[in-house]
C-alpha positions in Angstrom: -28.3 2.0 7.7 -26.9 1.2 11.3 -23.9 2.1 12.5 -22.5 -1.6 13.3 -22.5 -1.5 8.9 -20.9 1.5 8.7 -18.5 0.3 10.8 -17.7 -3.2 9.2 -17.7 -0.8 5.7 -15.5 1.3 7.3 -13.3 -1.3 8.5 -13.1 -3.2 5.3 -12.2 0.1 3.5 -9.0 0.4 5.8 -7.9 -3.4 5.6 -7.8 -3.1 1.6 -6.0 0.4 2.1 -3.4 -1.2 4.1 -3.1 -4.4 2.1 -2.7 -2.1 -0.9 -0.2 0.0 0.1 1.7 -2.2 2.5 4.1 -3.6 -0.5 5.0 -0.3 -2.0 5.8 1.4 1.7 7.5 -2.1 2.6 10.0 -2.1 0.1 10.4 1.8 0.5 10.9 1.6 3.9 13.8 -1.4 3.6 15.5 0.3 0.3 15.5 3.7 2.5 17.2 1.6 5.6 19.5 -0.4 3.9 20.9 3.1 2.0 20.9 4.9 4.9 22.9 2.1 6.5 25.4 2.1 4.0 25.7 6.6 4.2 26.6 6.1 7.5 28.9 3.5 7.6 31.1 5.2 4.1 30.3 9.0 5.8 28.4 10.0 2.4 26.0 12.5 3.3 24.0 13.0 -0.2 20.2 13.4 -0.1 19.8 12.1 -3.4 21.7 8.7 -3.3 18.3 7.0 -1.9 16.1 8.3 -4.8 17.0 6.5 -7.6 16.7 2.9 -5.5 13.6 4.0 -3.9 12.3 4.7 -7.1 13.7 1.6 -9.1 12.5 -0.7 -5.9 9.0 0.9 -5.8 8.3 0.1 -9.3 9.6 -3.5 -8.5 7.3 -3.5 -6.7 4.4 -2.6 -8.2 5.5 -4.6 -11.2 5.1 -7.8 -8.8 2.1 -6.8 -6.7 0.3 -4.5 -9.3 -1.9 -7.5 -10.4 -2.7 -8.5 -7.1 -3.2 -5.0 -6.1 -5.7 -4.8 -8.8 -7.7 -7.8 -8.1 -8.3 -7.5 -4.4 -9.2 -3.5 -4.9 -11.5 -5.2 -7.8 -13.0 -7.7 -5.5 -14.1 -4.6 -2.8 -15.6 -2.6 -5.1 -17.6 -5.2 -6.4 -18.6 -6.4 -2.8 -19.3 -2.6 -1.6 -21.5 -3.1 -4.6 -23.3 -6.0 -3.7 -24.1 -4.5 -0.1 -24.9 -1.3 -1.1 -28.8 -1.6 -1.5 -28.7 -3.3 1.9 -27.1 -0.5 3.2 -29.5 2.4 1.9 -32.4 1.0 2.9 
């Protein structure tokens, strides 16, 4: 095992963890702007208001990229697979 595979491993591992999570923290990041816009413009201060949105938009989300999310971690694991006897010897 060299380390330029550990490396490109390595580096494929954080690509699909960033692809993965990049819709759910997208669409948790805009929810959470858009209410905090909207707090301080009406001067409500309640830490719970951006909950319920988050929540609803995160499971949007994951109802829309949950297949997709599946398939491409699918497709790693079954490359990692593939390369894993290369990689051991």
């Amino acid at each position: 095992m060299t380390d330029t595979a550990i490396i490109e491993v390595a580096l494929k591992t954080m690509v699909v963890a960033l692809k993965l999570s990049a819709p759910i923290l997208v669409t948790s990041l805009v929810i959470g702007f858009v209410i905090s816009l909207f707090q301080s413009m009406t001067q409500i201060q309640e830490f719970t208001l951006s909950f319920v949105p988050k929540l609803v938009g995160v499971g949007v989300a994951l109802l829309f990229c949950g297949n997709w999310m599946l398939h491409t971690l699918v497709e790693f694991t079954n490359e990692l697979f593939v390369i894993l006897p290369d990689l051991l010897t």
